[in-house]
MOPAC internal coordinates of N, CA, C and O (Angstrom, degrees):
PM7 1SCF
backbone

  N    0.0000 0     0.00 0     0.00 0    0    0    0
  C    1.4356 1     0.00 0     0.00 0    1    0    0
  C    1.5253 1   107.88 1     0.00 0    2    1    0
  O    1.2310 1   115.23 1   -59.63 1    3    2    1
  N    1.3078 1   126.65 1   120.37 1    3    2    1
  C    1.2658 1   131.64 1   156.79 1    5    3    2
  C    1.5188 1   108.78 1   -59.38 1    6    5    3
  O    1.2310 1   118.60 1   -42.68 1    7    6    5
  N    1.5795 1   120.28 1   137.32 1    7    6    5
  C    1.2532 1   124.34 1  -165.07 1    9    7    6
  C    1.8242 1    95.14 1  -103.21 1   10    9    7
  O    1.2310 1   119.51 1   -15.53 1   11   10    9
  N    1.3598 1   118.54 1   164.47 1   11   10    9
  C    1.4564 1   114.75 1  -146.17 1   13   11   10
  C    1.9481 1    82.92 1  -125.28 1   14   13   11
  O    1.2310 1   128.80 1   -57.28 1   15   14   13
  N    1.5189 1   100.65 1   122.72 1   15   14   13
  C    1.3593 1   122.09 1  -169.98 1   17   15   14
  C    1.4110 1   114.84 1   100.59 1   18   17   15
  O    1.2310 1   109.74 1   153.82 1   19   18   17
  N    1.2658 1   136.85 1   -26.18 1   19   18   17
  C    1.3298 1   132.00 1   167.99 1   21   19   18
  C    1.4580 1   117.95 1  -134.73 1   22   21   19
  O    1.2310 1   115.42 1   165.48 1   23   22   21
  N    1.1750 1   126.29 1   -14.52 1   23   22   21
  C    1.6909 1   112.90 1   126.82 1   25   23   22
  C    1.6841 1    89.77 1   106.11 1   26   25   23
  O    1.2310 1   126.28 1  -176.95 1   27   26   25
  N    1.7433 1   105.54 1     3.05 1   27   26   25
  C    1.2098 1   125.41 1   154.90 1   29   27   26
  C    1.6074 1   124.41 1   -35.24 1   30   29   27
  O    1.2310 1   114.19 1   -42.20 1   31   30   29
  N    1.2434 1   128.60 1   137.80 1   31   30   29
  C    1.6475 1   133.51 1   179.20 1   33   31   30
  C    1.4112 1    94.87 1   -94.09 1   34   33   31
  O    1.2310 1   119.92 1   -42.37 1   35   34   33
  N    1.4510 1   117.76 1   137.63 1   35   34   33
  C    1.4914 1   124.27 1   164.68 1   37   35   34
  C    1.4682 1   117.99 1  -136.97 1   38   37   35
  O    1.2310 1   112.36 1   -35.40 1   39   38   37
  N    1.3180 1   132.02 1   144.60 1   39   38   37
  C    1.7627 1   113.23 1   178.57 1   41   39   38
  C    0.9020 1    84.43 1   -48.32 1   42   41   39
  O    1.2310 1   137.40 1     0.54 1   43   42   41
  N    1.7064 1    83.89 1  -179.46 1   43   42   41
  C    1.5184 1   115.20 1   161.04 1   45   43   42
  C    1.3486 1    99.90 1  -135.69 1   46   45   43
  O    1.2310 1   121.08 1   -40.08 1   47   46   45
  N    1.1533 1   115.54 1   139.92 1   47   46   45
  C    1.9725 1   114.74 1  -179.20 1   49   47   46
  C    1.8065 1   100.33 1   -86.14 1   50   49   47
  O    1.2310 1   127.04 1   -38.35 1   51   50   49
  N    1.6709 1   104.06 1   141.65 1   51   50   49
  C    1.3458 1   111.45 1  -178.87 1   53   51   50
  C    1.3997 1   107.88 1  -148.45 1   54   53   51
  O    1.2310 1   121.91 1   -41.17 1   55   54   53
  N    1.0880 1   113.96 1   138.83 1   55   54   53
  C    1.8703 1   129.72 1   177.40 1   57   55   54
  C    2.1406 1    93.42 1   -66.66 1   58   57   55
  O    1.2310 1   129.57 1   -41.09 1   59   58   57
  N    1.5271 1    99.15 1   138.91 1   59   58   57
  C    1.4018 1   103.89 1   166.94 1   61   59   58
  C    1.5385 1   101.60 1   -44.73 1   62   61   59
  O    1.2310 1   110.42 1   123.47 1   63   62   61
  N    1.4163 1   135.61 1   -56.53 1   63   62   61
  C    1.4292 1   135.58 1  -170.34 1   65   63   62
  C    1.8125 1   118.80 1   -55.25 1   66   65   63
  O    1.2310 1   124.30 1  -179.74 1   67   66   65
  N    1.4901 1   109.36 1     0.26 1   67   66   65
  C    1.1554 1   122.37 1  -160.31 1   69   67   66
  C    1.6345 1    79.00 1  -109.33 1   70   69   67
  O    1.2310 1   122.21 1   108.11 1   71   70   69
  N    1.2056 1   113.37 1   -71.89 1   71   70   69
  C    1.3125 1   127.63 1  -174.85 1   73   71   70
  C    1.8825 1   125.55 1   -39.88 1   74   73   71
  O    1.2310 1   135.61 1   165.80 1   75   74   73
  N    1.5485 1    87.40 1   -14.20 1   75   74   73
  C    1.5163 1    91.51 1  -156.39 1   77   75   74
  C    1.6968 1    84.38 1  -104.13 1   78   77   75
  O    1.2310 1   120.05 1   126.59 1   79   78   77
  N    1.5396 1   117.50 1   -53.41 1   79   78   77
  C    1.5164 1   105.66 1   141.46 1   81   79   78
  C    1.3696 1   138.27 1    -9.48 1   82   81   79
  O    1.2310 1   111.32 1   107.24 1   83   82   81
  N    0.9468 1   133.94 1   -72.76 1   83   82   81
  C    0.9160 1   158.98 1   170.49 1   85   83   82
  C    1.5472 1    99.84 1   -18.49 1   86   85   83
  O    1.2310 1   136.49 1    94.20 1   87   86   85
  N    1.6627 1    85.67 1   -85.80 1   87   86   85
  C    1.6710 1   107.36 1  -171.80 1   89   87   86
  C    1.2495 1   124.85 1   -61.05 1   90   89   87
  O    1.2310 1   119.11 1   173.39 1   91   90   89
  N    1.6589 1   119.31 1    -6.61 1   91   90   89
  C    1.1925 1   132.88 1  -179.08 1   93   91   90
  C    2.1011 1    97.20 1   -83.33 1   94   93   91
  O    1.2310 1   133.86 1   134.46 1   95   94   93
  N    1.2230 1    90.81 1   -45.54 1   95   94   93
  C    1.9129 1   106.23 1  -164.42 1   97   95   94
  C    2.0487 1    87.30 1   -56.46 1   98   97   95
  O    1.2310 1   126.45 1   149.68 1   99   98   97
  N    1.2955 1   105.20 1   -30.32 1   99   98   97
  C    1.8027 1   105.23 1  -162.79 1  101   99   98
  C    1.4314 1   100.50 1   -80.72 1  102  101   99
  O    1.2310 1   127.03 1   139.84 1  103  102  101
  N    0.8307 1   104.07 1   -40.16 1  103  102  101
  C    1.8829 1   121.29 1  -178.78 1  105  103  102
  C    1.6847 1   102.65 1   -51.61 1  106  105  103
  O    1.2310 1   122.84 1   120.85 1  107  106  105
  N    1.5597 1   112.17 1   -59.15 1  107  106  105
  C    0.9591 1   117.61 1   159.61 1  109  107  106
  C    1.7458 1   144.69 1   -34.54 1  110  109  107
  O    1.2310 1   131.47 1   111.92 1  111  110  109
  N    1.9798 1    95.47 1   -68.08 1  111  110  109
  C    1.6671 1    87.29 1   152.71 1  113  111  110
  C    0.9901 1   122.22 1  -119.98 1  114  113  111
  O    1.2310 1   116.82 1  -139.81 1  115  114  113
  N    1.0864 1   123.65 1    40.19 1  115  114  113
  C    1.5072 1   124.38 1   170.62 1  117  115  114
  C    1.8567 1   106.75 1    72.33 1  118  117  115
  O    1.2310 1   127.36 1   -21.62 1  119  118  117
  N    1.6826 1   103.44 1   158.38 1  119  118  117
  C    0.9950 1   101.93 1  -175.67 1  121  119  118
  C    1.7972 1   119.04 1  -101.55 1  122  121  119
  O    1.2310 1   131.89 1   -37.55 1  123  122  121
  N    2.0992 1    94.65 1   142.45 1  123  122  121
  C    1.5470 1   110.56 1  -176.85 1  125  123  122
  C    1.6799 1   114.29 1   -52.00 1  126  125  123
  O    1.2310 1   123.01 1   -18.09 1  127  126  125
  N    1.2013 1   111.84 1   161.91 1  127  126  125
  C    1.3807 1   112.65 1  -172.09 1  129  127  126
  C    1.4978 1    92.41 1   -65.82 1  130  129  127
  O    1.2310 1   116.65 1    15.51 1  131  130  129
  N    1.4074 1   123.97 1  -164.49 1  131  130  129
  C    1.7375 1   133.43 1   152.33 1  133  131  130
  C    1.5573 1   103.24 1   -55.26 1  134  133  131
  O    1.2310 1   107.63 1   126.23 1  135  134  133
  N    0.7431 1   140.69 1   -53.77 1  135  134  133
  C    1.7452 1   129.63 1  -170.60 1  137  135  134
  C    1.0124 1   135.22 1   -97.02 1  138  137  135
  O    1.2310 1   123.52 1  -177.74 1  139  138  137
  N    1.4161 1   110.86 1     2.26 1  139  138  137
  C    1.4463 1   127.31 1   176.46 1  141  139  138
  C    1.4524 1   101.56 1  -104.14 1  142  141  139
  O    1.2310 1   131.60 1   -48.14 1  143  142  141
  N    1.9356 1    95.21 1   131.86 1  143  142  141
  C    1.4405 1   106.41 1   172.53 1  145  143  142
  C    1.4864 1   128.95 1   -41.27 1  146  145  143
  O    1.2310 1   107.10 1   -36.09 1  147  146  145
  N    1.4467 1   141.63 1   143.91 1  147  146  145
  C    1.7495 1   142.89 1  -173.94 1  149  147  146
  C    1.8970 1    95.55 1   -64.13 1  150  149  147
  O    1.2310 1   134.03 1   108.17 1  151  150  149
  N    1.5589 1    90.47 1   -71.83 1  151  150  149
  C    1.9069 1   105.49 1  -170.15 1  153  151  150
  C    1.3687 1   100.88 1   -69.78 1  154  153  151
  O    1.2310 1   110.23 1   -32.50 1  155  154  153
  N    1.1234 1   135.95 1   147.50 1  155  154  153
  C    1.1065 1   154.44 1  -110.97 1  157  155  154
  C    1.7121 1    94.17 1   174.78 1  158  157  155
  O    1.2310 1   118.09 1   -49.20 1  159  158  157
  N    1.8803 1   121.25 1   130.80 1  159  158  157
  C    1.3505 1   128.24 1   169.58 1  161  159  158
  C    1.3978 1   108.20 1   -66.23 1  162  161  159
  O    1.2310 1   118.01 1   -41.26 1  163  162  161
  N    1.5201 1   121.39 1   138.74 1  163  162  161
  C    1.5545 1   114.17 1   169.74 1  165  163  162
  C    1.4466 1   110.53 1   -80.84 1  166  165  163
  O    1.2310 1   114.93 1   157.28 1  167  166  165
  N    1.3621 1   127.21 1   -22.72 1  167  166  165
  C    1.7637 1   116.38 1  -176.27 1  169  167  166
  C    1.3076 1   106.41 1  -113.72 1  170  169  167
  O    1.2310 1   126.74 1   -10.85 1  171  170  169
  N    0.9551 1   104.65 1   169.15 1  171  170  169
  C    1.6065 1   113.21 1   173.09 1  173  171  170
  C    1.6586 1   109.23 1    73.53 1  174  173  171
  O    1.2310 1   130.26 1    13.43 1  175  174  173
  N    1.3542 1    97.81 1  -166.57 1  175  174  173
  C    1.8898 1    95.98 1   175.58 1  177  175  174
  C    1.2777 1   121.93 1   -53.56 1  178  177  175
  O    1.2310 1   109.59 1    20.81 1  179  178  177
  N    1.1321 1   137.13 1  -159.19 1  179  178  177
  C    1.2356 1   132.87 1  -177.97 1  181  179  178
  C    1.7461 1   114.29 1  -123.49 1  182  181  179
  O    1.2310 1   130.78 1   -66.11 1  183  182  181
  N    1.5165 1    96.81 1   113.89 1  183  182  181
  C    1.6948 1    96.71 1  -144.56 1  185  183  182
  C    1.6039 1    96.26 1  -126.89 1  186  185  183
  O    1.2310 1   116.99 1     7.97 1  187  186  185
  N    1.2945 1   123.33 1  -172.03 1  187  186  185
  C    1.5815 1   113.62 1   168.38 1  189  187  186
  C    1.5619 1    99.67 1   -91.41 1  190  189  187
  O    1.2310 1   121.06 1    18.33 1  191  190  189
  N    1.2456 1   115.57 1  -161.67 1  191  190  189
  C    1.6959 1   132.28 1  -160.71 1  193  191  190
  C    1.3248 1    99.66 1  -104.57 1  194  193  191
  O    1.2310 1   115.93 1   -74.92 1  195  194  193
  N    1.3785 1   125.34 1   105.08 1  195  194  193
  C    1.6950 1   113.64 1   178.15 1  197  195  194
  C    1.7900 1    96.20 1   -92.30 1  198  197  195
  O    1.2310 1   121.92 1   -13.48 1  199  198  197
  N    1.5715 1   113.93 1   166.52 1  199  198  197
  C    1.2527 1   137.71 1   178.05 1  201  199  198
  C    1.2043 1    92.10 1   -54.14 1  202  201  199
  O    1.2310 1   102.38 1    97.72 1  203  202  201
  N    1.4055 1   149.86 1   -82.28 1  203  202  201
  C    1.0339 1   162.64 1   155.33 1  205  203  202
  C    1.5763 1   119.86 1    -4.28 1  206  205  203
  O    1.2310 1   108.98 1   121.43 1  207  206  205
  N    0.7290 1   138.24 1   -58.57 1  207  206  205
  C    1.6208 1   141.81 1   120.23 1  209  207  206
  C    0.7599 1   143.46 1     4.59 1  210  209  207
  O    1.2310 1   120.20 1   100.38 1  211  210  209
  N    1.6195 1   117.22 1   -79.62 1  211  210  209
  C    1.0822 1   140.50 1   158.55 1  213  211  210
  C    1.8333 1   113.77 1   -48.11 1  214  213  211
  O    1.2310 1   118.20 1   122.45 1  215  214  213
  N    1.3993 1   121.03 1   -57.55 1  215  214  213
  C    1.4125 1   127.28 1   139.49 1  217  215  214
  C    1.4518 1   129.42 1    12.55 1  218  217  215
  O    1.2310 1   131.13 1   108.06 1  219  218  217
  N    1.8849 1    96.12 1   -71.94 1  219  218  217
  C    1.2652 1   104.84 1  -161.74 1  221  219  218
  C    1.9052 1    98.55 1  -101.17 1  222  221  219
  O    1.2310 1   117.27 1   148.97 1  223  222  221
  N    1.2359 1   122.79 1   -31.03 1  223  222  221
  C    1.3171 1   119.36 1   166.33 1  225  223  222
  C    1.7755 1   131.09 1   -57.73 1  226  225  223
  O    1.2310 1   134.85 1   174.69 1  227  226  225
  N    1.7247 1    88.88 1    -5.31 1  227  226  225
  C    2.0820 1   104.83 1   159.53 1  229  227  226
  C    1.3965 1   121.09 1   -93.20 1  230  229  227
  O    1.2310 1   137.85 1   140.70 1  231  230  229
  N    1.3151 1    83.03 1   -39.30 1  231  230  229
  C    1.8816 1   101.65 1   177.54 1  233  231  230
  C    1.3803 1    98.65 1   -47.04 1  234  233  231
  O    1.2310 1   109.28 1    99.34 1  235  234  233
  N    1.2453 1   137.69 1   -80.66 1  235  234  233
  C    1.3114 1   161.45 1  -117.78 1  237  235  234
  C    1.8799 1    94.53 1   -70.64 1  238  237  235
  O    1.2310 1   120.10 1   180.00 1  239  238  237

């Protein structure tokens, strides 16, 4: 996770079941360069994952 104001890298804590996720979603599209965001928007162009987004794609 890039940290918000100094653009800092920090873990992020994740359950193996998160992880295994994860690696299934990469398998899928293959993996981002180094600077390109992991999550990825499902509609529209092809954008990174905003909070907002991400949000409403749990909701659902």
């Amino acid at each position: 996770m890039v940290t918000k104001g100094t653009d800092d890298r920090e873990a992020v804590p994740a359950s193996p079941q998160a992880l295994t996720a994860l690696a299934a979603y990469l398998d899928r599209i293959g993996l981002p360069s180094a600077h390109d965001p992991v999550l990825r928007a499902r509609r529209g162009p092809d954008r990174p994952l905003s909070y907002s987004a991400m949000r409403r794609s749990s909701s659902a």
